[in-house]
Backbone as CSV, one residue per row, in Angstrom:
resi,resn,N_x,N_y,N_z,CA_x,CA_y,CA_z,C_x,C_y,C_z
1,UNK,-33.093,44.847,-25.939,-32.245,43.926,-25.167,-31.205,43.303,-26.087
2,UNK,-29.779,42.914,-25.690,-28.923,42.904,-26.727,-28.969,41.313,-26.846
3,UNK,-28.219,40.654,-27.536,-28.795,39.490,-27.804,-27.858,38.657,-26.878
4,UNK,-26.943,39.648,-26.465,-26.207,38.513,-25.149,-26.650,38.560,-24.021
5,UNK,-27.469,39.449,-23.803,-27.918,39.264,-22.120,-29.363,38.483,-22.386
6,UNK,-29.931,38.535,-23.341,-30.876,37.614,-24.201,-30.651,35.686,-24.083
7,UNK,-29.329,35.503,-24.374,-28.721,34.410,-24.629,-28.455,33.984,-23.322
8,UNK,-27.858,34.969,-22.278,-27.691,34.831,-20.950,-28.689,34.145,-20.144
9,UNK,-30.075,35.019,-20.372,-31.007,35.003,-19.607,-31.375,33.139,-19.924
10,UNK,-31.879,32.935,-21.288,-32.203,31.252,-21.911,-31.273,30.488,-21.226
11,UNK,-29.991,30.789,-20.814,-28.882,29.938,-20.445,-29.598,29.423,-19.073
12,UNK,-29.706,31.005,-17.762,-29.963,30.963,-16.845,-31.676,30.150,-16.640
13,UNK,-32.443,30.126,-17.548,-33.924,29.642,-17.289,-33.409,27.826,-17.785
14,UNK,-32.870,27.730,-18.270,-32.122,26.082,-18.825,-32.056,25.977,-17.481
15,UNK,-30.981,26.375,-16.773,-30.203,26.010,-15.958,-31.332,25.694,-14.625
16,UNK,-32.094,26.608,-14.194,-33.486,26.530,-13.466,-33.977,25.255,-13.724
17,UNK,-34.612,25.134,-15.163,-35.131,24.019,-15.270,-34.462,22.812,-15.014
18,UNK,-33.220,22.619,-15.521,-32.511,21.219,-15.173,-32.363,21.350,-13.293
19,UNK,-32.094,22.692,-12.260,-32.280,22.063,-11.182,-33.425,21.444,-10.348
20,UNK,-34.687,22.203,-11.170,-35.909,21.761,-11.201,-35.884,19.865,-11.006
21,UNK,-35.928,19.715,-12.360,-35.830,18.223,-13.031,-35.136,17.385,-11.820
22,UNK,-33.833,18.155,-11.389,-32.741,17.111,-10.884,-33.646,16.494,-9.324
23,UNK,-34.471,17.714,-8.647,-35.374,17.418,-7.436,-36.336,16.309,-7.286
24,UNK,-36.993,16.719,-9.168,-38.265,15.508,-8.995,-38.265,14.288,-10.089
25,UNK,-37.121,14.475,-10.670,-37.446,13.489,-11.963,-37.317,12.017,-11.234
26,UNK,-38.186,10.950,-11.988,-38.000,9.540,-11.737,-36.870,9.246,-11.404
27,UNK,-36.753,7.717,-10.492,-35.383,7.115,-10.765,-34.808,6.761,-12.219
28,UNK,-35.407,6.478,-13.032,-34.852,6.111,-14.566,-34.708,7.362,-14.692
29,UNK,-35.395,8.456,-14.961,-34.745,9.885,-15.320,-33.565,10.104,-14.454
30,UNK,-33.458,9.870,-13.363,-32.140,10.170,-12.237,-31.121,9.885,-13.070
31,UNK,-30.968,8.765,-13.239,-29.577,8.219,-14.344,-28.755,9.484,-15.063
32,UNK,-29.782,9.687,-16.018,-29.517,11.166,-16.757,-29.497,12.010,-16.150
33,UNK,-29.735,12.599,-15.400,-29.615,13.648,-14.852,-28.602,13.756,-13.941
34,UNK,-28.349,12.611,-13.312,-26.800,12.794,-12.808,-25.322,12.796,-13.725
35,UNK,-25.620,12.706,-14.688,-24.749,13.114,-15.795,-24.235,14.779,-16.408
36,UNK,-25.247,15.180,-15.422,-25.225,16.673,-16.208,-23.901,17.176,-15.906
37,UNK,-23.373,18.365,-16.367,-21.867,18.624,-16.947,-21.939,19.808,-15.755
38,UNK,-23.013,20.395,-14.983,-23.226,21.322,-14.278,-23.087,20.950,-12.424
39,UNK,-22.261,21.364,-11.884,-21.969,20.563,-11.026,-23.216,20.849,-9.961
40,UNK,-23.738,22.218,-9.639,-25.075,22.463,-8.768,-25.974,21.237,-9.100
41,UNK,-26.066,21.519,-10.777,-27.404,20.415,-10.906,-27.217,18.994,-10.435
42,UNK,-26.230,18.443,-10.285,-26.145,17.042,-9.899,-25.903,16.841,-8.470
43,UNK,-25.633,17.826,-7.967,-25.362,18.149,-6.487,-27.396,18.233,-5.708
44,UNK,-28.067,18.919,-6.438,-29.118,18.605,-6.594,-30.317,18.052,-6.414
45,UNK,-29.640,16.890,-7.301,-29.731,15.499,-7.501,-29.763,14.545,-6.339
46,UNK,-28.604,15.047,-5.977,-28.601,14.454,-4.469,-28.989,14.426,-3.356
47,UNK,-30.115,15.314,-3.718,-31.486,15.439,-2.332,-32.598,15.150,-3.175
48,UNK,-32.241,14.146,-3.850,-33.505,13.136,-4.662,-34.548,12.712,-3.790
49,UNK,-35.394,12.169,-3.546,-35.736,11.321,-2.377,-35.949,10.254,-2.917
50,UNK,-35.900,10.095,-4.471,-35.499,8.254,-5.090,-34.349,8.373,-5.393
51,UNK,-33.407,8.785,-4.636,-31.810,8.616,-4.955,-31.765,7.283,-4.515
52,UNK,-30.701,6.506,-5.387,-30.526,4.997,-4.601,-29.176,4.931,-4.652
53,UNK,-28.651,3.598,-3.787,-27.385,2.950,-4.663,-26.683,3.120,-5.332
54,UNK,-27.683,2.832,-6.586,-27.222,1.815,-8.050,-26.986,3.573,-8.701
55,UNK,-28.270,4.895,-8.354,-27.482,6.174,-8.887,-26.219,6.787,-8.694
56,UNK,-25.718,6.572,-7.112,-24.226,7.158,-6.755,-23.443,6.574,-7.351
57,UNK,-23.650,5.066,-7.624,-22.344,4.317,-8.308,-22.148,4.324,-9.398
58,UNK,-23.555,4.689,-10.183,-22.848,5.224,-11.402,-22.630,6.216,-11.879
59,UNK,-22.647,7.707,-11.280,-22.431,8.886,-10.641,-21.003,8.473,-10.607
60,UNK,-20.268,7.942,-9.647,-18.824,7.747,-9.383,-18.238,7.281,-10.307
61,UNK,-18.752,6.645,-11.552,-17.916,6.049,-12.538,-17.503,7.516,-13.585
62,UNK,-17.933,8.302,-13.498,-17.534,9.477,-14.270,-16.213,10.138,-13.436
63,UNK,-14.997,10.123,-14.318,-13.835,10.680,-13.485,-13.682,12.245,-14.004
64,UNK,-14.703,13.155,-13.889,-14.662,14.392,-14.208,-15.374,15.284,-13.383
65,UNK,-15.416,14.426,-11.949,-16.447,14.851,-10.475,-15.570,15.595,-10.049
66,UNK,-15.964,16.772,-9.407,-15.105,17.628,-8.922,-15.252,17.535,-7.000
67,UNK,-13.787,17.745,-6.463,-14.053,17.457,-4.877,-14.908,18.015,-4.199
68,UNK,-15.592,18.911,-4.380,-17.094,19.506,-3.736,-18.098,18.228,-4.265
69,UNK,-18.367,17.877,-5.676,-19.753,17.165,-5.167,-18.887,15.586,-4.917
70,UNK,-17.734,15.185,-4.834,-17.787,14.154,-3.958,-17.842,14.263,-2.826
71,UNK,-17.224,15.302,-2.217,-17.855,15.424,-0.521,-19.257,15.000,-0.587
72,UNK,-20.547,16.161,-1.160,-21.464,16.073,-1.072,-22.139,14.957,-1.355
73,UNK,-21.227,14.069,-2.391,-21.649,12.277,-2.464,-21.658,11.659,-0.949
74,UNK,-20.695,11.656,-0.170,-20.023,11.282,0.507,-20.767,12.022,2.032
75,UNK,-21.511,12.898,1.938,-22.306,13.612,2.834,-23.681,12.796,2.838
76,UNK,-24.468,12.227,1.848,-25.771,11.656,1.526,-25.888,10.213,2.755
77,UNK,-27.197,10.286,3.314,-27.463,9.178,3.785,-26.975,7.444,3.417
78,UNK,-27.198,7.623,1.834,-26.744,6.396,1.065,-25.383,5.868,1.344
79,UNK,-24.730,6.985,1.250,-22.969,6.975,0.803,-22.544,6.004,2.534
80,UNK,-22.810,7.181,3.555,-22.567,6.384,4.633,-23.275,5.187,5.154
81,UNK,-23.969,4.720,4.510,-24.763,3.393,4.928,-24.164,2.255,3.690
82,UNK,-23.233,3.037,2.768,-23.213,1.843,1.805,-21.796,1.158,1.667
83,UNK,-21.214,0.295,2.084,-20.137,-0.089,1.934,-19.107,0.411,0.298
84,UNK,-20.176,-0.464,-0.709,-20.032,-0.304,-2.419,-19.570,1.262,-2.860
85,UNK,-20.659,2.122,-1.987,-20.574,3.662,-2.635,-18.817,3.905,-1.508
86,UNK,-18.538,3.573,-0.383,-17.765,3.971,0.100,-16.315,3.566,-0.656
87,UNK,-16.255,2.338,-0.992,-15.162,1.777,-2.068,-15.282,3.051,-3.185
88,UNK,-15.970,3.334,-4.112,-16.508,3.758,-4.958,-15.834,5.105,-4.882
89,UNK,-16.096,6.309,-3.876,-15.394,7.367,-3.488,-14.154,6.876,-3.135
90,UNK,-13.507,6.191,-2.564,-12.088,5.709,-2.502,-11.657,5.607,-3.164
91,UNK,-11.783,5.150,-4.259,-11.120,4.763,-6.042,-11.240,6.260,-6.537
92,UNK,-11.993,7.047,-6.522,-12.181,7.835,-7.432,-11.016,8.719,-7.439
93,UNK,-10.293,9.024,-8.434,-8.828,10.085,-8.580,-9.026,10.753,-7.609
94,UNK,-10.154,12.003,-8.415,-10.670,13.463,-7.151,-10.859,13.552,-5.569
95,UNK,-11.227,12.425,-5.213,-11.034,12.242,-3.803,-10.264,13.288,-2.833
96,UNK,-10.659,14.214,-2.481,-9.216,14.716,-1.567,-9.023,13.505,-0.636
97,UNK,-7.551,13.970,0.306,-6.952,12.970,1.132,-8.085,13.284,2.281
98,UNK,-8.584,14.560,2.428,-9.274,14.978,3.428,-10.288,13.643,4.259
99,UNK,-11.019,13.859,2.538,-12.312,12.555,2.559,-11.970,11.115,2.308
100,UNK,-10.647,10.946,2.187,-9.882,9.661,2.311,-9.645,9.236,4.154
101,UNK,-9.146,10.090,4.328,-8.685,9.858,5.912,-10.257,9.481,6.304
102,UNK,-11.235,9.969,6.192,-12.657,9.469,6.756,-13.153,7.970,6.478
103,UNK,-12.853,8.014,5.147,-13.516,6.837,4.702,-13.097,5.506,4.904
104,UNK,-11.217,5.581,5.182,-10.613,4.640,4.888,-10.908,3.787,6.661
105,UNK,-11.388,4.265,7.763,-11.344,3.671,9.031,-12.707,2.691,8.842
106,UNK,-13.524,3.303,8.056,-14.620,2.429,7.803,-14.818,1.165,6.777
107,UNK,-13.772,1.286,5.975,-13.148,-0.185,5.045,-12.570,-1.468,5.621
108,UNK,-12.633,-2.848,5.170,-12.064,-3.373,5.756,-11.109,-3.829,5.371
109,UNK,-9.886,-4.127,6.171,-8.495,-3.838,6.263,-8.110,-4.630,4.079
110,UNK,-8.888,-5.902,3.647,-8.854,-5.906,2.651,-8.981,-5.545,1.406
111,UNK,-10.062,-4.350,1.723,-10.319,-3.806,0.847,-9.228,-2.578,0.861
112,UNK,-8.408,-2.346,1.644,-7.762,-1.229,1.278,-6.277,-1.962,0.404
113,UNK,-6.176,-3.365,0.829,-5.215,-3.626,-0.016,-5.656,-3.918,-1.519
114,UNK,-6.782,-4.363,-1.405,-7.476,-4.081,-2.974,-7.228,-2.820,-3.550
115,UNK,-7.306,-1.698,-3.168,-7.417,-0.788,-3.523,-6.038,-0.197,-3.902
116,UNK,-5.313,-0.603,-3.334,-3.716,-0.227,-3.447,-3.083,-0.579,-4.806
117,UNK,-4.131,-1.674,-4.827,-3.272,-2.570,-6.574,-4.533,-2.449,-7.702
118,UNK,-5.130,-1.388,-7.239,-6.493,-1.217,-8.351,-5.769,-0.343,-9.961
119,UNK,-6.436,-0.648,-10.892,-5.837,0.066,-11.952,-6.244,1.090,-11.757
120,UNK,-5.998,2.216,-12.071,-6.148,3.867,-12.199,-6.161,4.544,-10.894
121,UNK,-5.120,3.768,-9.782,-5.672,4.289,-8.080,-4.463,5.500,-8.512
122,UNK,-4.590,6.698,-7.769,-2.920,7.378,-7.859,-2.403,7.066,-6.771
123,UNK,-1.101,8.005,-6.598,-0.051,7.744,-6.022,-0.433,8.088,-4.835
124,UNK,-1.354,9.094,-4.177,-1.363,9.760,-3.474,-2.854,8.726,-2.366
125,UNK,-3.748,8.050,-3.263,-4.495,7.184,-2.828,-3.515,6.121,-2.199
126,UNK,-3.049,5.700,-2.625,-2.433,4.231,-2.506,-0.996,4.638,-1.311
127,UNK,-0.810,5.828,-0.861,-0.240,5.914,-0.028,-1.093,5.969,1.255
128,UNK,-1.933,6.923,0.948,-2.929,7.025,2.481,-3.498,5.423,2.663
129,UNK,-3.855,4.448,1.580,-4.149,3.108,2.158,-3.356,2.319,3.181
130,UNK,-2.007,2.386,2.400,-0.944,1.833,3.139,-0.800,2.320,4.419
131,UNK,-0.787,3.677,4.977,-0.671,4.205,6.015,-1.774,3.681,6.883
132,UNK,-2.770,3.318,6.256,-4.373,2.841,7.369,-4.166,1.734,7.462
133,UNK,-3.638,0.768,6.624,-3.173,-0.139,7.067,-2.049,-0.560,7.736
134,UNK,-0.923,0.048,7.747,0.228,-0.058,8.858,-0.509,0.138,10.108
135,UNK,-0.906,1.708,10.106,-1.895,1.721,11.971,-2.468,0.768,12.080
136,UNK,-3.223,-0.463,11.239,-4.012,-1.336,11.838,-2.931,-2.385,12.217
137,UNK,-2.224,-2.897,12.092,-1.130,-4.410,12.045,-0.957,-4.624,13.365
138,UNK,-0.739,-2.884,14.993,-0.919,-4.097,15.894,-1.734,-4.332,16.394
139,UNK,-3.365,-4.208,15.960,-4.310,-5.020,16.315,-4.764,-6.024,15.168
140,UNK,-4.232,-6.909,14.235,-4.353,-7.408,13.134,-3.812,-8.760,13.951
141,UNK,-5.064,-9.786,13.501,-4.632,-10.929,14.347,-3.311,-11.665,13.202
142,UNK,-3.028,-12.657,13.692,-1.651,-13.507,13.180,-2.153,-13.597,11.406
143,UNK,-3.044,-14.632,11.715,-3.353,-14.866,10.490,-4.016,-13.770,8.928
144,UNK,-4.081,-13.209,9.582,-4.488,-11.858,8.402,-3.026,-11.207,8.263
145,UNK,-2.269,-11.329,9.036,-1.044,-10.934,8.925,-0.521,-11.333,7.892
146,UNK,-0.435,-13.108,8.153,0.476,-13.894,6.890,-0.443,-13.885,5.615
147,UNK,-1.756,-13.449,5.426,-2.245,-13.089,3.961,-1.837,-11.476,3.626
148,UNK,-1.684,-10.523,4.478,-1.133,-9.279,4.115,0.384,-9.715,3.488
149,UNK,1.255,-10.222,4.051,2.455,-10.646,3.522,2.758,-11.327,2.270
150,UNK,1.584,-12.009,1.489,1.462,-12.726,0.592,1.009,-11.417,0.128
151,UNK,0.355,-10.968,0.061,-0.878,-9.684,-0.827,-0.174,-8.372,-0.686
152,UNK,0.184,-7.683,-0.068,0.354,-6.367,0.134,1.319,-5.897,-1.085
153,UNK,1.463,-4.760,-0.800,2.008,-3.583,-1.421,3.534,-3.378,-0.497
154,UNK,5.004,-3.282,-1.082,6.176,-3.538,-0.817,6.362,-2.263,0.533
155,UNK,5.386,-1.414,0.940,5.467,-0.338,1.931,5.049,-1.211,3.139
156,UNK,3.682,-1.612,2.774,3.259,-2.398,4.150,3.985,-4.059,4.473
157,UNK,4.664,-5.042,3.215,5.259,-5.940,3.859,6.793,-5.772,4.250
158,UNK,7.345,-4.624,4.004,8.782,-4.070,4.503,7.855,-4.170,6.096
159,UNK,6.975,-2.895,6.446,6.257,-3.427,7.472,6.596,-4.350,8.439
160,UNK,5.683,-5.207,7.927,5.355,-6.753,8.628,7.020,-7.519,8.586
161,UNK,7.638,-7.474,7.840,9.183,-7.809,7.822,10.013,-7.454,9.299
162,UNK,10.039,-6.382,9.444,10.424,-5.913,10.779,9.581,-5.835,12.164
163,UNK,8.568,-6.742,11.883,7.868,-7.498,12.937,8.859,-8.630,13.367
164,UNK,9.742,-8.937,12.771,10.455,-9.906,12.799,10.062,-11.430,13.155
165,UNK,8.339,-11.702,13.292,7.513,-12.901,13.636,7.938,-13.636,12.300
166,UNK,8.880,-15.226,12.357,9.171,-16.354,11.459,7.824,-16.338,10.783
167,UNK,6.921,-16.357,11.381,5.505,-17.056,10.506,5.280,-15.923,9.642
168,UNK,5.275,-14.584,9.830,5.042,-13.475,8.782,6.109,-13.232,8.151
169,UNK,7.431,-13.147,8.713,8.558,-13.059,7.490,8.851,-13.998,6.859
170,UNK,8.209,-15.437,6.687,8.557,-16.756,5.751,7.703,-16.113,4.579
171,UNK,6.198,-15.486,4.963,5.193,-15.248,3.882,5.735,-13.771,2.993
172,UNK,6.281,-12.816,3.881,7.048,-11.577,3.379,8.162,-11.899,2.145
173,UNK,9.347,-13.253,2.447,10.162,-13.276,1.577,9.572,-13.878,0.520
174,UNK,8.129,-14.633,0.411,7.857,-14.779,-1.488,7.152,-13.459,-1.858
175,UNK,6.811,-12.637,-1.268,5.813,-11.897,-1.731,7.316,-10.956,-3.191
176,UNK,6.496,-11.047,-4.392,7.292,-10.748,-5.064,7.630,-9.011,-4.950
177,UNK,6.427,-8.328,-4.209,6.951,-7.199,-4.285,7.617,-6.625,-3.547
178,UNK,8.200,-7.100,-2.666,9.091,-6.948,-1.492,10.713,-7.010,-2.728
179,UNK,11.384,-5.821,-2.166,12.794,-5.354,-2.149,13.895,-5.747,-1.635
180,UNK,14.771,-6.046,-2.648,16.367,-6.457,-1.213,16.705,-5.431,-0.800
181,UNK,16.116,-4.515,-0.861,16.793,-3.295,0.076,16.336,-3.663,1.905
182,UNK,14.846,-3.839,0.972,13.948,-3.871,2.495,14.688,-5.186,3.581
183,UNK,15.275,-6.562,2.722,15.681,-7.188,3.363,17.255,-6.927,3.776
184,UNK,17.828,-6.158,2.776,19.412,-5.392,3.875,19.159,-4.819,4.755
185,UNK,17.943,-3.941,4.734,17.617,-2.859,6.280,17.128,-3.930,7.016
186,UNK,16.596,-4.925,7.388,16.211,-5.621,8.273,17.309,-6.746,8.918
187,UNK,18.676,-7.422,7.743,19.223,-7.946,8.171,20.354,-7.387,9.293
188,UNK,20.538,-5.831,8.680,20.952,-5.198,9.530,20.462,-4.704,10.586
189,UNK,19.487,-4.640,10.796,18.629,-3.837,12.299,18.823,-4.696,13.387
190,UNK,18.869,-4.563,14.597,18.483,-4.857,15.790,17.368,-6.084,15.857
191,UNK,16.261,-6.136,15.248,15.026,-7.042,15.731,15.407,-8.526,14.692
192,UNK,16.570,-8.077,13.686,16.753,-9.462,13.155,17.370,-10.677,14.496
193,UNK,16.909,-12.236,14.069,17.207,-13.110,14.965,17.881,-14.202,14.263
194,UNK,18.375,-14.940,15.240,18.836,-16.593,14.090,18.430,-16.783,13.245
195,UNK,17.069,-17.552,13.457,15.557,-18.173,12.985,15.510,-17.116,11.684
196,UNK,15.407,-15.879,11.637,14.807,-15.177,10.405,15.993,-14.984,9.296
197,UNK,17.270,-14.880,10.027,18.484,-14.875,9.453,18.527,-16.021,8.666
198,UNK,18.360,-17.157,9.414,18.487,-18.780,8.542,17.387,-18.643,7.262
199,UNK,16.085,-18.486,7.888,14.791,-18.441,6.599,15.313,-17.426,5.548
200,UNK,16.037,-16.370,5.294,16.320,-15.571,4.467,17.616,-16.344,3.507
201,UNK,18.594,-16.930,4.493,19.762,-17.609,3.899,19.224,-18.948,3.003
202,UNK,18.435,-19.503,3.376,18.193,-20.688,2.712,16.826,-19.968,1.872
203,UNK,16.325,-19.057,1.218,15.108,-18.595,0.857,16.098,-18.798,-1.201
204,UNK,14.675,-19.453,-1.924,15.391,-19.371,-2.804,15.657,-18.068,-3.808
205,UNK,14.952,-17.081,-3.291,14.759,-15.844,-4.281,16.199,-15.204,-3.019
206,UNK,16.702,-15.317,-1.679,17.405,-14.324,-1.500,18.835,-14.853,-1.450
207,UNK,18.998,-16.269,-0.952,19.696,-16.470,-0.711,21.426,-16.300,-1.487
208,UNK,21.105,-16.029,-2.523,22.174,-16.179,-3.527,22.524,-14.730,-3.827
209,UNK,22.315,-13.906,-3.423,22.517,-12.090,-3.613,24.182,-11.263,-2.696
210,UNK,24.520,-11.035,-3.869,25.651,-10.876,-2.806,25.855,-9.586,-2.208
211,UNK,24.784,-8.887,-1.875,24.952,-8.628,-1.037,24.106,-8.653,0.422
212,UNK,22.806,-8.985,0.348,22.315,-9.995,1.550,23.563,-11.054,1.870
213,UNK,24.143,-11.768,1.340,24.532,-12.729,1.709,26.256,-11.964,2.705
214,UNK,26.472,-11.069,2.487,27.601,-9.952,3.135,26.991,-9.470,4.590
215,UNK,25.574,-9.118,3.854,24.973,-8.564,5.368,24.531,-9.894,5.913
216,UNK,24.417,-10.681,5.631,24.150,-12.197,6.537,25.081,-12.651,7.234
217,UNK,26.404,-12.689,6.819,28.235,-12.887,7.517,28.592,-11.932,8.290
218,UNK,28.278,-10.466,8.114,28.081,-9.459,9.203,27.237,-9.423,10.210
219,UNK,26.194,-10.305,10.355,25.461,-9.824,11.253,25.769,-10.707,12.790
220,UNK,26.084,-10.377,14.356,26.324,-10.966,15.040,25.567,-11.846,15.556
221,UNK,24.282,-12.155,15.103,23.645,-13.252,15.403,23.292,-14.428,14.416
222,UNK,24.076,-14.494,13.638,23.983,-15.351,11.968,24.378,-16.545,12.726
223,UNK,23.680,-17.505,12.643,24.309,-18.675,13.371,25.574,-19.389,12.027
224,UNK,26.730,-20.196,13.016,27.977,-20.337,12.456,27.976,-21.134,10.968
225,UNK,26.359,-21.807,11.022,26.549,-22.849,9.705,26.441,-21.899,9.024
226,UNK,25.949,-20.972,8.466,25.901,-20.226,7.402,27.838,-19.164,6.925
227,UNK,28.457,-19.628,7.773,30.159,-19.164,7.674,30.856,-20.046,6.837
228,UNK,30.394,-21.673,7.491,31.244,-22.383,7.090,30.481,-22.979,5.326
229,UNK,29.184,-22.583,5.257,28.728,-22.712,3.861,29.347,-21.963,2.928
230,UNK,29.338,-20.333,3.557,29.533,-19.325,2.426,30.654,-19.021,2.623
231,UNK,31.416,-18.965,3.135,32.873,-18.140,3.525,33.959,-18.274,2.336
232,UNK,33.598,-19.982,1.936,34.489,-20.434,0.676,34.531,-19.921,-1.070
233,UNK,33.318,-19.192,-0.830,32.904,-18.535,-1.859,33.107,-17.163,-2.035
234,UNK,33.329,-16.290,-1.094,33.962,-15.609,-1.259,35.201,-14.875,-1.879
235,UNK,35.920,-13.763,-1.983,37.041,-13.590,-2.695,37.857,-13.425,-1.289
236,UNK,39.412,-13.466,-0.640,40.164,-13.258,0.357,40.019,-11.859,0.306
237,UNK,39.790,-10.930,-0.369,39.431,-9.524,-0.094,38.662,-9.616,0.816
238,UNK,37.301,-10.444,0.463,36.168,-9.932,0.607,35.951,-10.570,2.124
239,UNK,37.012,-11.712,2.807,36.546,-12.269,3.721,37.560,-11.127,4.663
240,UNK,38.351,-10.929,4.407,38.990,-10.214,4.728,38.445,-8.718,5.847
241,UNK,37.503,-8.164,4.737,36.583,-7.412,4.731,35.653,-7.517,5.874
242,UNK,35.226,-9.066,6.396,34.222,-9.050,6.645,35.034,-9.827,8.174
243,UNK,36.385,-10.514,8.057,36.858,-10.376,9.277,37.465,-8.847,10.157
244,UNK,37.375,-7.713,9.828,36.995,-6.714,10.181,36.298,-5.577,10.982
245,UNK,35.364,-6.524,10.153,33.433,-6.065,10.879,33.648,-5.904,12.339
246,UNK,33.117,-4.895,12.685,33.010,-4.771,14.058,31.606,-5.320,14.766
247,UNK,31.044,-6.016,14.071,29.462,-6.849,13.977,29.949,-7.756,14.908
248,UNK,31.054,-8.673,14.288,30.985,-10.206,14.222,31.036,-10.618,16.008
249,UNK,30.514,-11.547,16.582,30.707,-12.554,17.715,32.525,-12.948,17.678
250,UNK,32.906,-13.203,18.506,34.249,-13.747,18.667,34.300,-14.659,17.867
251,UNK,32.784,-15.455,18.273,33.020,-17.328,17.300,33.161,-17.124,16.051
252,UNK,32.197,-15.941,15.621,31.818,-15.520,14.479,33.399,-15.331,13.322
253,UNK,34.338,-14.264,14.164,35.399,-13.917,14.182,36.588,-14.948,13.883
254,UNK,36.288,-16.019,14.844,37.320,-17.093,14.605,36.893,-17.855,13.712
255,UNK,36.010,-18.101,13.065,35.486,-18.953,12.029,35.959,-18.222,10.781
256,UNK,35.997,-17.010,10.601,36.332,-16.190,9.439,37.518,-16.373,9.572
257,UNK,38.532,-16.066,10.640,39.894,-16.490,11.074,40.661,-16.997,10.607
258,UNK,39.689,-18.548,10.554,40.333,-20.319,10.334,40.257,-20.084,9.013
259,UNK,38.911,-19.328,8.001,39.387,-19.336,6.312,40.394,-17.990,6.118
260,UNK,40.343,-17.420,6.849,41.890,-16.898,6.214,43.114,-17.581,6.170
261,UNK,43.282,-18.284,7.403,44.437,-19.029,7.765,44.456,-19.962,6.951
262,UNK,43.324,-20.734,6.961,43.048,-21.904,5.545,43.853,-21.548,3.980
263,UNK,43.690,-20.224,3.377,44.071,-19.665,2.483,45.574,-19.116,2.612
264,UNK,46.211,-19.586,3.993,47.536,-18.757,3.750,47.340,-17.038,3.935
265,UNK,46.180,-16.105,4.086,46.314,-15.270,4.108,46.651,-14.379,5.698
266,UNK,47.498,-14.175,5.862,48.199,-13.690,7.027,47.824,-12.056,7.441
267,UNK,47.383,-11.468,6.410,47.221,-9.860,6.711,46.095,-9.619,7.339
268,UNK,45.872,-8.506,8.289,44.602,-8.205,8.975,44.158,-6.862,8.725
């Protein structure tokens, strides 16, 4: 017999024995044995009948699990009865989206924003969160709303922003990770109102941006005090510009009007 099919065979009787072990060993032996580098054997493992808890979770702390035995994590009596192990497969890189889309309806709506701002989540996790959480917002009562707006991730409070509700967009404009982009697309849209127009103009992180403050003078529902504040600050180009707009209200229009005329500037 040559000494590699020799070497083969010892490999293959190892390998026996550790799936052996993985069936009956103690819970303290479990520990170890869910460590093994062999993915059958720890798969195994997992028709322990002292499998617990405290073994899957630390099973999941190894980021070198391959997406077959997290399914098969994720298949075990434990996994679906355990909130901890369900976080646990959620975090983990390997995760397919597959076994994400399952898991994430059974989280609660906080824990997925936890999870969004976890260190080592990827890109691809932290998108499917956001998405489970947008589907949840219109059954998300008020008040979990205005802590998503404080907490979230700049996908889901762009979101809640174009809810256009004062009480959730007051909490949207501190949230630091929110974008002035997100607030140009909203000052411009349709669902903007007075009320949210004013809270953005007087907000101290937006108010001073020039160009929110362009799309605030453009928009036809900007109520007039905010013309006769900012208009003077402007350059005559720029009001110019913005007497133009095919946005503006008539009033809107004649108020821009009176500072041209104010300035002597006669051209239209």
């Amino acid at each position: 017999m040559s000494s590699e099919k020799k070497g083969s065979e010892r490999l293959d009787q190892d390998v026996v024995k550790r799936l052996n072990e993985a069936i009956t060993a103690g819970s303290d032996q479990l520990f170890s044995v869910l460590q093994d580098p062999v993915a059958d054997v720890v798969k195994t493992a997992l028709r322990n009948p002292l499998l617990q808890e405290a073994h899957l979770l630390a099973l999941l702390g190894r980021r070198d699990l391959h997406e077959d035995v997290l399914r098969s994590i994720g298949n075990t009596k434990i996994a679906k009865e355990s909130h901890a192990v369900k976080m646990a497969i959620a975090h983990h890189p390997a995760t397919p989206a597959s076994q994400l889309s399952e898991i994430f309806p059974h989280l609660y709506l906080f824990d997925l924003v936890t999870l969004c701002t976890l260190p080592g989540i990827t890109h691809d996790q932290k998108i499917a969160a956001e998405r489970s959480i947008i589907q949840r917002l219109p059954v998300t009562p008020l008040g979990n709303k205005i802590t998503l707006a404080h907490r979230a991730t700049a996908a889901v409070v762009e979101q809640l922003l174009m809810e256009a509700d004062p009480r959730v967009l007051s909490a949207c404009l501190d949230n630091p990770r929110l974008k002035e982009g997100a607030v140009f697309k909203f000052l411009r849209s349709s669902v903007s109102t007075a009320e949210s127009i004013s809270l953005i103009a007087r907000h101290p992180r937006w108010k001073n941006m020039p160009n929110l403050r362009l799309a605030i003078l453009t928009n036809p529902r900007t109520p007039l005090v905010w013309f006769t504040n900012w208009l003077h600050t402007f350059k005559t180009s720029e009001v110019r510009n913005i007497y133009n707009s095919q946005r503006l209200s008539q009033m809107q229009r004649r108020e821009v009007l009176s500072e041209l005329e104010r300035r002597g500037d006669r051209r239209r």
